[in-house]
TITOR-202237 format. One record per atom (N, C-alpha, C): residue number from 1; residue in three letters; atom name; x, y, z. Coordinates in steps of 0.1 Angstrom, whole numbers, plus 2048, in hexadecimal, padded with zeros to 3 digits. Example, Ala and Ser with C-alpha at 12.3 -4.5 7.8 and 13.67 -1.06 7.14 Angstrom:
+--------+-------+-------+-----+-----+-----+
: kollum : kekol : kolti :  xx :  yy :  zz :
+--------+-------+-------+-----+-----+-----+
:      1 :   ALA :     N : 884 : 7C7 : 84E :
:      1 :   ALA :    CA : 87B : 7D3 : 84E :
:      1 :   ALA :     C : 884 : 7DF : 84E :
:      2 :   SER :     N : 880 : 7EA : 847 :
:      2 :   SER :    CA : 889 : 7F5 : 847 :
:      2 :   SER :     C : 881 : 800 : 84F :
+--------+-------+-------+-----+-----+-----+
END
This chain:
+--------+-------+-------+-----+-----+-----+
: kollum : kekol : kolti :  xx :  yy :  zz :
+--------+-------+-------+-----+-----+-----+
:      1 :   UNK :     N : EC8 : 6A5 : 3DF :
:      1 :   UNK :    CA : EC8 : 6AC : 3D3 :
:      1 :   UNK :     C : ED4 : 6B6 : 3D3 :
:      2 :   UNK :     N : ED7 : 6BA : 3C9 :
:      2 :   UNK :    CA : EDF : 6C5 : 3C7 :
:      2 :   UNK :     C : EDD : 6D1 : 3C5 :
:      3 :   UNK :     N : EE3 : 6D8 : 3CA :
:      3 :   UNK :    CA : EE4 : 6E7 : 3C7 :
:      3 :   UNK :     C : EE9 : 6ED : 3B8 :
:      4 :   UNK :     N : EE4 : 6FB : 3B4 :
:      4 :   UNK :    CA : EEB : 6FE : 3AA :
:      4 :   UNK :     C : EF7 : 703 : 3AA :
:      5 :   UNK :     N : EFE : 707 : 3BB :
:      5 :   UNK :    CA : F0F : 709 : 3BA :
:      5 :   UNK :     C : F17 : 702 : 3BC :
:      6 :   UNK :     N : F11 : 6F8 : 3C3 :
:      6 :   UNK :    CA : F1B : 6EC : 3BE :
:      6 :   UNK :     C : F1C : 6E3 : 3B7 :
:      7 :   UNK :     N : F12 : 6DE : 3B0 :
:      7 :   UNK :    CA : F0F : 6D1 : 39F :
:      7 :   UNK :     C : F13 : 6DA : 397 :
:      8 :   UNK :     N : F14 : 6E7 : 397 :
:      8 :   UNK :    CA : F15 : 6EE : 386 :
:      8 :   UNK :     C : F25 : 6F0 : 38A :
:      9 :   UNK :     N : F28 : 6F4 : 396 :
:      9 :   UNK :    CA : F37 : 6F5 : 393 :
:      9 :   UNK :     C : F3D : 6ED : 393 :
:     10 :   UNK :     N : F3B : 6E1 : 399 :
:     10 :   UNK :    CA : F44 : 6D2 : 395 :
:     10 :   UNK :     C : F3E : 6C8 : 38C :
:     11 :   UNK :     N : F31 : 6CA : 38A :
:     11 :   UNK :    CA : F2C : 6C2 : 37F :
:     11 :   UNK :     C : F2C : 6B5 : 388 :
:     12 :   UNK :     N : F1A : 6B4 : 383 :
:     12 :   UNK :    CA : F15 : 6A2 : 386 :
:     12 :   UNK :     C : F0C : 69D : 37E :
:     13 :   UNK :     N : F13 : 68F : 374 :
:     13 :   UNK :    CA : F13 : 68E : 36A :
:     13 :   UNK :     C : F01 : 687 : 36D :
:     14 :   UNK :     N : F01 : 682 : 378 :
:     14 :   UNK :    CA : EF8 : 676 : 37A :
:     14 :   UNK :     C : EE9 : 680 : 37A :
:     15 :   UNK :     N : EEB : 68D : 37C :
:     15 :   UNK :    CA : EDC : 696 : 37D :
:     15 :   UNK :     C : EE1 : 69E : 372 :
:     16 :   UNK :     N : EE7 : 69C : 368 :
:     16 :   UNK :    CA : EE6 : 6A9 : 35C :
:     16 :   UNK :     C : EF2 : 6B5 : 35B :
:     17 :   UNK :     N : EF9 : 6B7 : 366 :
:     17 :   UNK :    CA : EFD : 6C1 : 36B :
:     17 :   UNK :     C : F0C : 6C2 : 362 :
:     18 :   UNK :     N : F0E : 6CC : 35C :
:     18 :   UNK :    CA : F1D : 6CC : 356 :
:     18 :   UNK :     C : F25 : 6D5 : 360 :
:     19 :   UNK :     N : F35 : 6CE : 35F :
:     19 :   UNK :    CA : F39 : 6D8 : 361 :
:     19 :   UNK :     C : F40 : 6E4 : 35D :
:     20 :   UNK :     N : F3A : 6EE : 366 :
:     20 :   UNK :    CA : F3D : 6FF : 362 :
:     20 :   UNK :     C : F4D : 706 : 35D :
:     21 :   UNK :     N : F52 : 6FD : 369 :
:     21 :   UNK :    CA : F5F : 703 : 36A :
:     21 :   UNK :     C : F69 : 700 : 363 :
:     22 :   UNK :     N : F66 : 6F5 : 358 :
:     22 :   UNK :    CA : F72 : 6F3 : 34E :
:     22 :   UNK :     C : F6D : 6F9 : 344 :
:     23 :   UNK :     N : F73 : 6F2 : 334 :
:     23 :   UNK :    CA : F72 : 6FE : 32F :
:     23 :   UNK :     C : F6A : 6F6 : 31F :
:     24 :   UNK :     N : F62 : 6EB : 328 :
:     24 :   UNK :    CA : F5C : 6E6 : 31D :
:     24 :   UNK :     C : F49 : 6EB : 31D :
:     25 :   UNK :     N : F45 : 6EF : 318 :
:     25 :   UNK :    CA : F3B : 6F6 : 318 :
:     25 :   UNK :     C : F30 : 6F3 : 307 :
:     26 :   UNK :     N : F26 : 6E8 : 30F :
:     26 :   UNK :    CA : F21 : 6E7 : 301 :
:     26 :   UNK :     C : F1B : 6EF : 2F5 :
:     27 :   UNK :     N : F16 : 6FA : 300 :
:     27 :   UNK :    CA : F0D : 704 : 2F6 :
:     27 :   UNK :     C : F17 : 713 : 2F3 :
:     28 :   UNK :     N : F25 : 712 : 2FC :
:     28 :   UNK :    CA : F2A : 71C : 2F8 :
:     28 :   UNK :     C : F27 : 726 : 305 :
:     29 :   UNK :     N : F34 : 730 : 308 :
:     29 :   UNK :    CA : F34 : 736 : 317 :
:     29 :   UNK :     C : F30 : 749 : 312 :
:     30 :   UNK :     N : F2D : 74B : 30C :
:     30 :   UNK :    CA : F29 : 757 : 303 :
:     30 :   UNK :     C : F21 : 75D : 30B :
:     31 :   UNK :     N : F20 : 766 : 30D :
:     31 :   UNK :    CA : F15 : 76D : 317 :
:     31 :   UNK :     C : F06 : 76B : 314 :
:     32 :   UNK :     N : F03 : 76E : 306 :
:     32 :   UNK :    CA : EF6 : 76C : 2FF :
:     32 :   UNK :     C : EF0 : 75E : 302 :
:     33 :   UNK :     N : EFE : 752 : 2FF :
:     33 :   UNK :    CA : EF8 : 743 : 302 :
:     33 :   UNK :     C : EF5 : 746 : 30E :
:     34 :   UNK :     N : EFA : 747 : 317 :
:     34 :   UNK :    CA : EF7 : 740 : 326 :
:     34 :   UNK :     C : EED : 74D : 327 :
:     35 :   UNK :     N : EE9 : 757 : 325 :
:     35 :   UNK :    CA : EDC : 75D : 327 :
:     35 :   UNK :     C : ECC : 756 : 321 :
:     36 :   UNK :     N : ED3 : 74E : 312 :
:     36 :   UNK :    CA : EC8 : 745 : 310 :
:     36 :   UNK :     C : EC9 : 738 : 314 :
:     37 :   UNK :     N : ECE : 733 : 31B :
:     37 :   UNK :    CA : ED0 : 725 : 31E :
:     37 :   UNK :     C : EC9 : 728 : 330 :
:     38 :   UNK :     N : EC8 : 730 : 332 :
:     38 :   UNK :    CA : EC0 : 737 : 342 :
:     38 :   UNK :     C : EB2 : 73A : 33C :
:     39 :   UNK :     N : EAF : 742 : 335 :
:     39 :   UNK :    CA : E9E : 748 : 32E :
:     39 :   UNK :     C : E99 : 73E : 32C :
:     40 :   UNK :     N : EA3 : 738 : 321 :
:     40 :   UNK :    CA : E9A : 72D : 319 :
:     40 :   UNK :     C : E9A : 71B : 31C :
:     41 :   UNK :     N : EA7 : 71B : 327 :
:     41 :   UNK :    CA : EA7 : 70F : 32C :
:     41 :   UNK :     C : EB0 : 704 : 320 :
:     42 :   UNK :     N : EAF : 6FB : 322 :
:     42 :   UNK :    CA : EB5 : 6EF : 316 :
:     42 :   UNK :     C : EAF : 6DF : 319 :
:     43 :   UNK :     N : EA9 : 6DD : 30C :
:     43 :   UNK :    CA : EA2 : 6D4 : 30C :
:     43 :   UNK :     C : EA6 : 6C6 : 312 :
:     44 :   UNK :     N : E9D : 6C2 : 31B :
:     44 :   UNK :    CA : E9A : 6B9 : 325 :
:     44 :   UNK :     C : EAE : 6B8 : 32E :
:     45 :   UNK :     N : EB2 : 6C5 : 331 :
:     45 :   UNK :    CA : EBC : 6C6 : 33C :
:     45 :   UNK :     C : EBA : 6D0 : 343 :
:     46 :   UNK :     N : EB6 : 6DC : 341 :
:     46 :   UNK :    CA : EB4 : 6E8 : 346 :
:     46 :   UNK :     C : EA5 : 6EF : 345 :
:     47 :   UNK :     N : E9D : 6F2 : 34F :
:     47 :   UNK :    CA : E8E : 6F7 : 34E :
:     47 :   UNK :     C : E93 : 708 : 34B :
:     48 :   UNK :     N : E8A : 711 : 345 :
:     48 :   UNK :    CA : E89 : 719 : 342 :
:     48 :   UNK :     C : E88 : 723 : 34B :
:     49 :   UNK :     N : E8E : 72C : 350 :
:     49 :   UNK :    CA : E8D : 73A : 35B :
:     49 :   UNK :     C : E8A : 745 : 35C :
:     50 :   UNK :     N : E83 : 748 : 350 :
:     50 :   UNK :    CA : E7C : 753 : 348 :
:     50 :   UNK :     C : E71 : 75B : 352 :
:     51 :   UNK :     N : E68 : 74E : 355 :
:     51 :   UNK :    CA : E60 : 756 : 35D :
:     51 :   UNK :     C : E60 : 74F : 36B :
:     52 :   UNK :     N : E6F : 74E : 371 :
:     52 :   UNK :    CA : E73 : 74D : 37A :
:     52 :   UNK :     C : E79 : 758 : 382 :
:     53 :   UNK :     N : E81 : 75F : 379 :
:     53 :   UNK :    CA : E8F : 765 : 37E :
:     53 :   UNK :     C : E8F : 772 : 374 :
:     54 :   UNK :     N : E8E : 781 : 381 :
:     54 :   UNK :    CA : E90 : 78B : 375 :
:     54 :   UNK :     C : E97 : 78D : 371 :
:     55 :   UNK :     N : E97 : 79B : 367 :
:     55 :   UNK :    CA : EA6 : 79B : 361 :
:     55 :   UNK :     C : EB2 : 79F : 367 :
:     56 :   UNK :     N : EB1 : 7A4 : 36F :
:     56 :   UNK :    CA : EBA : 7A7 : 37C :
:     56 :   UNK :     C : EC4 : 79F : 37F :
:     57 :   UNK :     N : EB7 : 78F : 383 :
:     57 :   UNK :    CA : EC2 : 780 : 389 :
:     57 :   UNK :     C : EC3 : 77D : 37C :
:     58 :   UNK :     N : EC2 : 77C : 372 :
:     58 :   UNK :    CA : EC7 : 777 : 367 :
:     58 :   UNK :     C : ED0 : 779 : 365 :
:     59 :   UNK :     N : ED3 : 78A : 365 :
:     59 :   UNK :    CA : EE0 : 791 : 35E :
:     59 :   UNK :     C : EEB : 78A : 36C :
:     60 :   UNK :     N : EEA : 78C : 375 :
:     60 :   UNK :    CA : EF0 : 784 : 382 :
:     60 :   UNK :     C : EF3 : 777 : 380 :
:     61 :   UNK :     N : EE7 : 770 : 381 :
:     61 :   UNK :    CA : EEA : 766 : 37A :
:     61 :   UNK :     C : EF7 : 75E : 371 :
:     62 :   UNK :     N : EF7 : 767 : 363 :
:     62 :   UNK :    CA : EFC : 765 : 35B :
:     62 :   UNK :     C : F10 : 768 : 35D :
:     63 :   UNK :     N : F0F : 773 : 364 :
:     63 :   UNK :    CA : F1A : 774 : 368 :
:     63 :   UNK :     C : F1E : 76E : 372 :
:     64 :   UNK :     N : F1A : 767 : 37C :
:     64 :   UNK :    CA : F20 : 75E : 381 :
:     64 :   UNK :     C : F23 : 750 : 37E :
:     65 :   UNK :     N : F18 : 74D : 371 :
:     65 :   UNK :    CA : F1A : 73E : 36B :
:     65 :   UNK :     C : F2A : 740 : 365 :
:     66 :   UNK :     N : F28 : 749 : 35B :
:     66 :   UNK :    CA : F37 : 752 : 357 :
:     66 :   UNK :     C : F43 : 753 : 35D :
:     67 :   UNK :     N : F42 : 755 : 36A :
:     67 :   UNK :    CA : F4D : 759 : 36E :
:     67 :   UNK :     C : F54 : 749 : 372 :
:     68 :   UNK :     N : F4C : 73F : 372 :
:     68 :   UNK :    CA : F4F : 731 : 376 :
:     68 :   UNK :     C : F59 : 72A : 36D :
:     69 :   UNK :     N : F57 : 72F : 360 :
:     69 :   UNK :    CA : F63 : 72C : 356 :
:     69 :   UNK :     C : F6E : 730 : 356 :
:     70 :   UNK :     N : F72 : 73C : 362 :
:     70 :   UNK :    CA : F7F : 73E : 360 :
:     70 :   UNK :     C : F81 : 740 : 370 :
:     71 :   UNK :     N : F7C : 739 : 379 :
:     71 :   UNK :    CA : F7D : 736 : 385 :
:     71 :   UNK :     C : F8D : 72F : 383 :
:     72 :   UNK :     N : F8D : 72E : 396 :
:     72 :   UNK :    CA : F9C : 724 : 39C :
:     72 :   UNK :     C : F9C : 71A : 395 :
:     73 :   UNK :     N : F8E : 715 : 399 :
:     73 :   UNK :    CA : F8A : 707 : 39B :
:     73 :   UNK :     C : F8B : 705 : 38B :
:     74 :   UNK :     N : F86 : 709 : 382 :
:     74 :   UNK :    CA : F89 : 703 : 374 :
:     74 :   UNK :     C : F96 : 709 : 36F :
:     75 :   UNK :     N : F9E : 70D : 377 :
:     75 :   UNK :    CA : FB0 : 710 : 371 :
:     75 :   UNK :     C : FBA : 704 : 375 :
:     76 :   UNK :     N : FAC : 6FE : 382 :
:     76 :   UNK :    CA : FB7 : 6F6 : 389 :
:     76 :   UNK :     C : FB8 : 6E3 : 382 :
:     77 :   UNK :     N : FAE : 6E1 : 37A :
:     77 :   UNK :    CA : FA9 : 6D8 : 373 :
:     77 :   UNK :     C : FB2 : 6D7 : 367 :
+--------+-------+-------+-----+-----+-----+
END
């Protein structure tokens, strides 16, 4: 299986997983999306984290998915 730091930053297409670090992003890289695309999940790709993860790892969370878009790795693509 994979992990979430490595499928989400290079993307694997065969389990769902986009990738982070370029700069195609289907729901949009906005802070609000990617806080609801974590809470609320996305239908049949993403389970919901809400009452997984406080708001703490969320806000953490969210800033790290974030910072993936303007990583090395997606300047170097």
């Amino acid at each position: 299986m994979c992990g979430l730091s490595w499928c989400r930053r290079q993307g694997n297409l065969q389990l769902g997983s986009p990738n982070l670090t370029d700069k195609i992003w289907l729901y949009g890289s906005a802070e609000p999306v990617i806080i609801e695309t974590i809470v609320k999940g996305r239908n049949n790709q993403m389970p919901a984290h809400k009452d997984i993860l406080t708001e703490a790892k969320i806000h953490l969370l969210t800033g790290y998915v974030y910072s993936l878009s303007s990583s090395e790795a997606g300047k170097a693509k």
